[in-house]
N, C-alpha and C positions, 0 to 999 in steps of 0.2 A: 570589630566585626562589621562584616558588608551592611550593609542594605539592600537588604530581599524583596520589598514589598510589605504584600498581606504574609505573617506567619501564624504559625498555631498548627495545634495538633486538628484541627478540625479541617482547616484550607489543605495541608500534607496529607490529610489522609483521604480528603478529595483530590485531590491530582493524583495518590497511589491506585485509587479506584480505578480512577477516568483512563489512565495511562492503561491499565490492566484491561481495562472492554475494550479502549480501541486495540490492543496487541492481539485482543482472543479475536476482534474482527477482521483485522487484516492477516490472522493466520487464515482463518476462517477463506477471506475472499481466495489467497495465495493457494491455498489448499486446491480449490474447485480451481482453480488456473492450471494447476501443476495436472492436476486428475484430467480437464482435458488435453491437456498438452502431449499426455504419455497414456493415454485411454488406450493405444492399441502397441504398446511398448515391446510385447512379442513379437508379434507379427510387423513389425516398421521395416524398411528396405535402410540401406546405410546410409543413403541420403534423407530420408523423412527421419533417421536417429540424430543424424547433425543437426539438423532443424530442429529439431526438440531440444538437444541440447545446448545451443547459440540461445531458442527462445528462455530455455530455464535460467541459466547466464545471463539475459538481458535484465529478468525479472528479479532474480536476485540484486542484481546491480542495481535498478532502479527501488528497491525496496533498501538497500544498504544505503545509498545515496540519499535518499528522503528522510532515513534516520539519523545520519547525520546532518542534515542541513532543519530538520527540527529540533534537534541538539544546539546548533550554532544559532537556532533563532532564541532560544530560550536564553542562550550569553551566561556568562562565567558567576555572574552575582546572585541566578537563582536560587532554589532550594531542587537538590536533589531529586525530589520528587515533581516537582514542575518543570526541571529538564525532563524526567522521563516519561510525563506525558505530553508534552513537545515534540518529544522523539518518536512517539508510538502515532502521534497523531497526523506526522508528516507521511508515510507509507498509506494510514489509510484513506489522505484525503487528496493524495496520486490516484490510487486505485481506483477513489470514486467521480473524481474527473475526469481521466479518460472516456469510461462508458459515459458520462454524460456529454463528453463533448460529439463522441463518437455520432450518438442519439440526435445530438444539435447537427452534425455533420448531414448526417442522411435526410433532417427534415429539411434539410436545406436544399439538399440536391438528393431528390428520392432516387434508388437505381432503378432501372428499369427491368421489370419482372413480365417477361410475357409467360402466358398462363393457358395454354393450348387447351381449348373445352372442344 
């Protein structure tokens, strides 16, 4: 038998947990992503429906992507349940980087807003 780590029913059923918030959080974030992405999905011209759909495709891909390279960080000797919050937790701490770097990007270089009074 491998060598896991910490085992027991108590550590597996913390990482079942932990895996399962981050999943419901990054449906969560992916969800309000999707909802603005296609907000005016009737009304789009063919060109703002390709944009929509290229951005949905990107966002799938980088969320496929994240789950498996939290998969591959977790390595082949885990337990099941520490790969799958591995896996859950790579998608949502992309997600939450972005906006944050985003946020770092703008205080960096504020844009310019003129504001006609």
């Amino acid at each position: 038998m491998a060598r896991t780590g910490i085992k027991g029913l108590g550590r597996e059923s913390a990482d079942l947990r932990a895996g399962a918030v981050f999943a419901v959080l990054t449906v969560a974030i992916d969800g309000f992503l999707l909802s603005r992405i296609w907000r005016w999905a009737g009304e789009q011209t063919p060109e703002e429906h390709h944009t929509a759909v290229v951005q949905t495709m990107w966002l799938l891909g980088v969320v496929g992507f994240t789950v498996l390279l939290g998969a591959a960080v977790a390595g082949d000797r885990s337990t099941p349940q520490r790969r799958w919050r591995l896996a859950m937790l790579g998608p949502l701490l992309c997600q939450l980087l972005v906006p944050a770097a985003l946020i770092v990007y703008f205080l960096v270089n504020p844009p310019e807003i003129h504001i006609p009074w």
